[in-house]
LOMI-689956 format. One record per residue (C-alpha): residue in three letters; x, y, z. Coordinates in steps of 0.02 Angstrom, whole numbers, plus 50000, padded with zeros to 5 digits. Layout:
// residues N
ALAXYZ...
//
This chain:
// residues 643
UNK495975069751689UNK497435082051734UNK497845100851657UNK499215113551680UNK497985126651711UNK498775143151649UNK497765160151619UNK498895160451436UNK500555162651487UNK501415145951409UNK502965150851521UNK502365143051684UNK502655124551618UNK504575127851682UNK505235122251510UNK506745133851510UNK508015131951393UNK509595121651456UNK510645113951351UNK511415105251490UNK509915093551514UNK510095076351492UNK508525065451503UNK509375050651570UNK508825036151594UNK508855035451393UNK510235028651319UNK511045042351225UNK510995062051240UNK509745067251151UNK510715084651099UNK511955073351020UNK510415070250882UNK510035088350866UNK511925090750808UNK511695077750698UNK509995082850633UNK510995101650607UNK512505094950523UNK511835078750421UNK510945086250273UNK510495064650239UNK509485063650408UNK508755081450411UNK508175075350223UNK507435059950264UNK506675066750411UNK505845081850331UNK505165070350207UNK504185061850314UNK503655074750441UNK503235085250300UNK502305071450205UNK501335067550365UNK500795084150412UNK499925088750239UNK498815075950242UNK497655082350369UNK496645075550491UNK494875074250505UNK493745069650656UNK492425057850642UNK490925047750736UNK490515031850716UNK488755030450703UNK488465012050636UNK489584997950550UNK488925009950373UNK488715027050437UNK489955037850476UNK489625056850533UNK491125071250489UNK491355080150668UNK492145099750631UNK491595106550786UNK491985094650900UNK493235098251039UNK494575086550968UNK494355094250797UNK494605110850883UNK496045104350949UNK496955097550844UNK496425113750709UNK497475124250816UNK498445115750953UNK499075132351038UNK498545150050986UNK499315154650821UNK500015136650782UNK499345126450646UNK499005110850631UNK500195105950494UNK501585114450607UNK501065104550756UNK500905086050676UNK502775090450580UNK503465095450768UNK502875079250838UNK503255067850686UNK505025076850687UNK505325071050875UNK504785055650853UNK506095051350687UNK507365060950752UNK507155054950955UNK505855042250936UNK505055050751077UNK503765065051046UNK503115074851202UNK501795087451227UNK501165094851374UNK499165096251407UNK498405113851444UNK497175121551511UNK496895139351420UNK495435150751414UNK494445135751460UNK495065125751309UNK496195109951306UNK497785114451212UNK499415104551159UNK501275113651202UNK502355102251103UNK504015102951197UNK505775096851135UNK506305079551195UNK508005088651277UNK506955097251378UNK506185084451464UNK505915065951522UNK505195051351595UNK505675050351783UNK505525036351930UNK504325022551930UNK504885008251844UNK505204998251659UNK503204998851637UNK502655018151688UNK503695033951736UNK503015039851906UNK503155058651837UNK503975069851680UNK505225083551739UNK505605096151625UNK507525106151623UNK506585121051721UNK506365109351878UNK504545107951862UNK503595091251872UNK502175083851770UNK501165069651822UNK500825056851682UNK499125062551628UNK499765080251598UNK500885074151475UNK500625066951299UNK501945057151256UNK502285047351090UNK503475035351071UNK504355020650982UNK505255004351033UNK506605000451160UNK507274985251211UNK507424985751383UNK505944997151409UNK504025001951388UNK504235020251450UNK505385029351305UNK505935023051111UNK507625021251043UNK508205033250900UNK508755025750726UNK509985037850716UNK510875025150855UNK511075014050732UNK511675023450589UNK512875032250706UNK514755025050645UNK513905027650465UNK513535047750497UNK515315048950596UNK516115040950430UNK515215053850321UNK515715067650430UNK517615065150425UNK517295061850220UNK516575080350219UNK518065087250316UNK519195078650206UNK518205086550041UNK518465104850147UNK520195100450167UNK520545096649989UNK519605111849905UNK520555123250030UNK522045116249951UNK521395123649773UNK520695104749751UNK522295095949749UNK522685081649866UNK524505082949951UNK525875078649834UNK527965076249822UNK529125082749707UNK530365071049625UNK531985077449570UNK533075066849468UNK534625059649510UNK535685068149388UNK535205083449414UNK536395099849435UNK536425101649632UNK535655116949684UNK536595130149808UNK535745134949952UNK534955152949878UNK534235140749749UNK533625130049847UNK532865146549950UNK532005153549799UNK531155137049738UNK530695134849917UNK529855152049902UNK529145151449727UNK528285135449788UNK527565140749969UNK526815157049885UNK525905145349746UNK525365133349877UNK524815145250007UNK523495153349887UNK522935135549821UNK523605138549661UNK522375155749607UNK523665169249685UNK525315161949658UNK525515158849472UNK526235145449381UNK527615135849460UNK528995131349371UNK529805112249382UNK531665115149348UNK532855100649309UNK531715086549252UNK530665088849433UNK529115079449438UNK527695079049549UNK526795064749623UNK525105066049723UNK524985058349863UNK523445049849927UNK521495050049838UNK520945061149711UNK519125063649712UNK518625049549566UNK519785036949680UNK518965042249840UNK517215040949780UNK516365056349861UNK514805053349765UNK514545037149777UNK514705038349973UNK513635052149983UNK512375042949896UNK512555027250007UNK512475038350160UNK510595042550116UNK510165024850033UNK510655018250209UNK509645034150315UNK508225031450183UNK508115012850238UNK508295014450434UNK506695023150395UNK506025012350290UNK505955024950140UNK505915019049928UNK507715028049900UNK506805036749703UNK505665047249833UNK507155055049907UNK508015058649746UNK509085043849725UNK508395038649532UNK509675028649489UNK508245011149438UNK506785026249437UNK505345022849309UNK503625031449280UNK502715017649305UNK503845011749479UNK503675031449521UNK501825028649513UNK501755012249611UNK503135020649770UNK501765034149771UNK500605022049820UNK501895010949923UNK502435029050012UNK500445031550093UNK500365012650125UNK501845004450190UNK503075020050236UNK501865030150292UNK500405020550336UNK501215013850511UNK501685033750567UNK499735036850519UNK499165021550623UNK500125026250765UNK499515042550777UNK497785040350773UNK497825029050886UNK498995037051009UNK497795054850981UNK496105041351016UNK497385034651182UNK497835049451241UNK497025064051209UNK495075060351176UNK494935052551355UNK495095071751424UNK493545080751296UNK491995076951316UNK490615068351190UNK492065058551124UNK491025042051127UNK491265033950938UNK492465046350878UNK493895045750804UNK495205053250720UNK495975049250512UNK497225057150419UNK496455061350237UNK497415049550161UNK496075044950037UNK496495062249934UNK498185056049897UNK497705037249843UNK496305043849737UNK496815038549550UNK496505049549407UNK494595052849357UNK494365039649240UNK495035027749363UNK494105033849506UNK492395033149395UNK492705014749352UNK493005010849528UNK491435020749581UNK490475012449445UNK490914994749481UNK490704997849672UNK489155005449664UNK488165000049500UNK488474979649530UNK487484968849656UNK488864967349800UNK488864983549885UNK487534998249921UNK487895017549893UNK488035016950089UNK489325006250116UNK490435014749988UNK490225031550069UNK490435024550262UNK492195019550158UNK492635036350097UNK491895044150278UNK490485051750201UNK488705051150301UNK487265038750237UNK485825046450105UNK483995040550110UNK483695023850015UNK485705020150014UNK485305003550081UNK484714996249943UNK485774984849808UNK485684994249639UNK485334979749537UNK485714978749337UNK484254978349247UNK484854964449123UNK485094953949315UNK483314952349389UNK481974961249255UNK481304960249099UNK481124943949122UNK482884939049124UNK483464927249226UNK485754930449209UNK486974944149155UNK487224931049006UNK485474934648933UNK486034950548871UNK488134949848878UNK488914959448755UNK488904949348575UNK490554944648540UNK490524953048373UNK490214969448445UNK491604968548575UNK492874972848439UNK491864986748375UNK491564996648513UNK493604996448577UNK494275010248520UNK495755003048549UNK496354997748373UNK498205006648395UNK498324996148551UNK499694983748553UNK499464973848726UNK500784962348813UNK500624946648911UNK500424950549104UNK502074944849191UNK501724931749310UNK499914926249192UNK499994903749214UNK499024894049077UNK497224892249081UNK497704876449165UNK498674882749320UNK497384899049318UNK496104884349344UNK496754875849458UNK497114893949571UNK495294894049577UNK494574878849617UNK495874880749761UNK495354897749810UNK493564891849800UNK493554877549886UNK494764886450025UNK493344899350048UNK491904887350027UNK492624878550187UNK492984893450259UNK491074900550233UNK490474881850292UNK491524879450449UNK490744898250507UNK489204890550488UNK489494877050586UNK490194886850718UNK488664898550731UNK487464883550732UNK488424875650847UNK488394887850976UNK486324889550995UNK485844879051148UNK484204872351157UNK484314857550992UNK484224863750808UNK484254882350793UNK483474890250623UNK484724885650494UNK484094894250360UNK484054911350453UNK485824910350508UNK486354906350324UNK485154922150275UNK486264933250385UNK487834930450309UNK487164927750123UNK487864946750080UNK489414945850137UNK489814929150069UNK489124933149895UNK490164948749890UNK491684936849927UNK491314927449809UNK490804937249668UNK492604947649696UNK493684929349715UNK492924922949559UNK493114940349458UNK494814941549545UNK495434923449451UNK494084925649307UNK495074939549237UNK496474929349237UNK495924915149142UNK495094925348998UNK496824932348995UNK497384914048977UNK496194910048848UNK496424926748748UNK498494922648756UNK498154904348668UNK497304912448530UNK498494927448533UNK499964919548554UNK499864909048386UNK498724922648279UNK499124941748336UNK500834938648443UNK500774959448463UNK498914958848523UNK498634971848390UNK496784979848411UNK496574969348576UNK496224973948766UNK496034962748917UNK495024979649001UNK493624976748876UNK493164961548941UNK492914967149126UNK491084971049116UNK491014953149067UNK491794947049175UNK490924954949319UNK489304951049263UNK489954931749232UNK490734931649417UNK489184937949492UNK487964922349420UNK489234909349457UNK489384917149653UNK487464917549647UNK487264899849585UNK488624894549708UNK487864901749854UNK486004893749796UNK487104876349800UNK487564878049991UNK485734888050012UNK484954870449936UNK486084859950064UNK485624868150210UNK483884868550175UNK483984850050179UNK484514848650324UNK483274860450382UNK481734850950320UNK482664831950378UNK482884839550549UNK482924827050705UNK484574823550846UNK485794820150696UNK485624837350620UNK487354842450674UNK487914826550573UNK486834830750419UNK487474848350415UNK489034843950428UNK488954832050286UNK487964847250194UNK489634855750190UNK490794844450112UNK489464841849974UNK489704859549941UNK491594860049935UNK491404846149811UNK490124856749735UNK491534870749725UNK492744858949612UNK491274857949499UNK490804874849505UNK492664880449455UNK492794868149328UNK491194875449247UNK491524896649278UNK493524892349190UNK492914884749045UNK491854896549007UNK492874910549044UNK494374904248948UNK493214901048787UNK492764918548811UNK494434925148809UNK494984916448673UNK493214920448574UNK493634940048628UNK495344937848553UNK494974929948408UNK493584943448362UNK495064956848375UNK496284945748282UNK495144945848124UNK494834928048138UNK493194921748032UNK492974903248101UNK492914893148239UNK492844873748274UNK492464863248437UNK493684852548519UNK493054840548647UNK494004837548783UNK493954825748965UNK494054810248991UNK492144805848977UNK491324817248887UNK489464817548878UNK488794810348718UNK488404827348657UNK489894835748648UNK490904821448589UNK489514819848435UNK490114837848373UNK492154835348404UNK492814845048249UNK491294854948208UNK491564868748111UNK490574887548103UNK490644905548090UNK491354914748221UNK489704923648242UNK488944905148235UNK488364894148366UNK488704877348368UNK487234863448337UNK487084861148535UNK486704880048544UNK488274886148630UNK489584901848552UNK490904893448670UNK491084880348765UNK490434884748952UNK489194897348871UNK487944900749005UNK486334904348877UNK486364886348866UNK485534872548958UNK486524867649118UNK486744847549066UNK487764856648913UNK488774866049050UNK489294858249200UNK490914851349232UNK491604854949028UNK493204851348977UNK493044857048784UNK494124868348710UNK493934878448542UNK495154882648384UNK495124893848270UNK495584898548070UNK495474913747939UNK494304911747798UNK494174894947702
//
């Protein structure tokens, strides 16, 4: 741990002001940038924008308590810190200095000291100093362009990428250096032609059979023409072409020369070395609200999100090592204020997150870096899930004859999602993704079991503590591609009956599907519970063998499993959309190649939409029926009007 120790006089770090200075070894002069920073109006744009962008997020100090508590530090001495970095500077003033260095220089240096018993931060300009000696992995020292020298620790420095090099970055503004030089002698050029009253240079044609002219008429056209020229064309009157004279421009005019259009590839090509959507900078040319919306998002995640990274982790690197109690803390920009959606959006999220059976209040506030309550631990679990006797969400699922009731959506007029397969391919995405994960989940296992010594550990205990995380997978996989195939479904009805999807919603069926997603993940992870236990109670020297074998039979029991949760969820989509569509009937289709006796008894049946069907199912898949009606279905339903 190293200071500048100073009793508040910033003046004794030597960082004079010499323009001279060159921080060689880097590979250009870094005042060369500045000039191009000062006369580029593209870079200084592009580079605002994101120092400015960066800086007003804020950044909060936090410790980590647990893998679900977090506690919000504001008097800690790195939240003091960074509050006000030297006396009178801000913070926002401090992280848009730094973030400015590091665009414009890709290097960022500050210099570590000690006032009034405090750690401080004296950002200092890259011209004015550099990494010295050593060698291509560590500088031995910093000098600075007043002659003084700072040892490594005394000096924060941020930086990008180089080539040849882990002790400096490399500026972008290298790259887009013939690009900026082009645009600068295109600006001259524009100077030069609006000095000349905005008219490019020009010759005047006289024709051949013209009168020749004396030489004191030659003189005064001479004259008439220099005094109109000289003043660009406002002082010097009209000229007059005698003769049949003519005049030709020479050269571009400004349509021909396409100023605009170069200007506007100038920043398109700065926005991109940076890695910035060109709408956010003001070129709108392809702009849309909704793309608007989405680059907001995109701006905070992928432009953004790296600079954010790298400074937290740079400010956990290099600066928390020197203040004490900094065990489990770290730093965050507030990034969650500008990814919040708009209330409704944020109380649906909040509602799904925290009133469903896959995560507790706690873990959705150590998210949001908010500290645990009392009793946060605990699953809030739907009433219609575990009491009153009920034994699934299904028990008491919305009828489908109220769904279309309680819209409020009758105006609507929905579309079919871009990129939405058949209920086929939708499917077929999910027994994939499901049996993916199910070997996933199973070769963990294996792995964990595995690795006790002393012959067959407790298998049922090490499939206990993973049995949250894996049901939250699963419930969100299976919601994930649920909502897809009722989509599917709903589109077969749609498609042929209410081709606008007039008075119809896919968002009306996501408490549905939620609650439908969360039994099949439960009755998934009960399959591979069952398997294990097996193998538990069979025990003996083969048990690696038997387990093993455990976990194929429950990828196979994943085909099944996807089989069963599609069909049902694509009869329920359809069922939804044929409730909105004003259909009145419904009939059973059976489908597979072997259907069980049952279902191909009632092929062609025929009821109300409100009906069920003589086996006792609304749909086919309908899980308030008996599971031999359910597993592995293949039947399908149509539908008609009246009569």
């Amino acid at each position: 741990m190293a200071f500048v120790v100073s009793s508040g006089r910033l003046s004794v770090t030597g960082a004079g002001v010499l323009p001279s200075f060159s921080p060689v070894p880097l590979p250009a002069a870094p005042w060369e940038y500045e000039a191009i920073w000062r006369s580029q109006p593209q870079v200084r744009t592009v580079i605002g924008f994101i120092a400015r962008n960066v800086a007003q997020l804020g950044i909060h100090v936090f410790r980590r308590i647990s893998d679900t508590d977090r506690e919000r530090l504001t008097d800690h001495p790195l939240a003091v810190l960074l509050g006000e970095p030297l006396p009178g500077m801000t913070q926002y003033r401090f992280v848009e200095r730094m973030v400015s260095d590091l665009a414009l220089y890709d290097n960022a240096y500050g210099i570590k000291l000690r006032l009034d018993g405090r750690l401080r931060i004296l950002p200092v300009p890259p011209t004015l100093i550099r990494p010295y000696g050593g060698n291509w992995i560590a500088p031995d020292h910093y000098e600075t362009a007043g002659g003084r020298d700072f040892g490594v620790d005394e000096v924060v420095h941020l930086h990008g990428y180089a080539p040849e090099t882990l002790t400096y970055g490399s500026s972008p503004i290298e790259s887009l250096r013939e690009l900026l030089l082009e645009s600068t002698e295109a600006s001259k050029q524009r100077a030069a032609m609006w000095r000349g009253g905005a008219r490019m240079t020009g010759v005047i044609k006289r024709p051949m059979d013209a009168p020749e002219w004396n030489t004191k008429e030659k003189q005064r056209f001479r004259e008439m023409w220099r005094t109109f020229a000289s003043g660009g064309g406002a002082e010097g009157g009209t000229p007059i072409l005698e003769d049949g004279m003519e005049y030709v421009p020479v050269g571009f005019n400004p349509e021909q020369a396409q100023y605009i259009e170069a200007r506007k590839l100038t920043r398109e090509e700065v926005s991109a070395a940076y890695y910035i959507p060109p709408p956010l900078i003001g070129i709108l040319d392809h702009a849309t609200y909704s793309n608007i919306r989405e680059q907001h998002s995109h701006l905070y995640q992928d432009t953004l999100g790296p600079w954010l990274v790298m400074l937290e982790q740079e400010i956990g690197a290099q600066i928390l090592p020197d203040l004490p109690g900094s065990s489990g803390v770290y730093a965050e920009f507030n990034i969650a204020a500008k990814l919040r959606g708009s209330f409704e959006e944020q109380a649906i999220a909040a509602s799904t997150a925290t009133g469903g059976p896959w995560m507790t209040r706690n873990e959705i506030r150590a998210r949001n870096n908010l500290p645990r309550v009392e009793g946060g631990d605990e699953l809030i679990v739907p009433m219609n899930v575990t009491e009153g006797g009920l034994a699934s969400p299904r028990d008491t699922a919305p009828e489908p004859e109220a769904l279309p009731k309680g819209r409020g959506l009758a105006l609507v007029k929905a579309a079919r999602p871009a990129g939405l397969g058949t209920a086929v391919t939708e499917r077929e995405a999910l027994e994939s993704s499901l049996v993916r994960w199910t070997e996933r989940a199973a070769d963990r296992l294996l792995v964990v079991a595995g690795s006790k010594a002393g012959g067959m550990p407790d298998l049922l205990e090490l499939w206990a503590a993973g049995h949250d995380d894996r049901l939250a997978q699963l419930q969100a996989l299976l919601a994930d591609h649920g909502y897809r195939i009722a989509q599917a479904g709903a589109w077969e009805v749609l498609s042929v009956w209410n081709p606008e999807a007039e008075g119809w919603s896919a968002e009306v069926m996501l408490a549905w599907i939620l609650a439908a997603a969360g039994t099949h993940a439960e009755q998934h992870e009960e399959a591979g519970r069952k398997a294990v236990a097996a193998v538990q109670e069979e025990g003996g020297d083969a048990w690696q063998a038997d387990l093993a074998a455990a976990a194929s039979s429950w990828g196979s029991a994943a085909v099944v499993r996807a089989v069963t949760a599609s069909t049902e969820l694509r009869s329920f989509g359809g069922h939804d959309a044929a409730g909105a569509s004003g259909l009145t009937k419904k009939v059973w289709v059976t489908g597979g190649r072997n259907p069980r006796p049952s279902h191909k008894g009632q092929n062609g049946e025929r009821v109300s939409l409100d009906d069920v069907f003589s086996n006792g199912l609304r749909w086919p898949g309908d899980g308030r029926g008996e599971t031999k009606e359910l597993v592995n279905c293949n039947c399908t339903l149509d539908y008609a009007k009246e009569g």
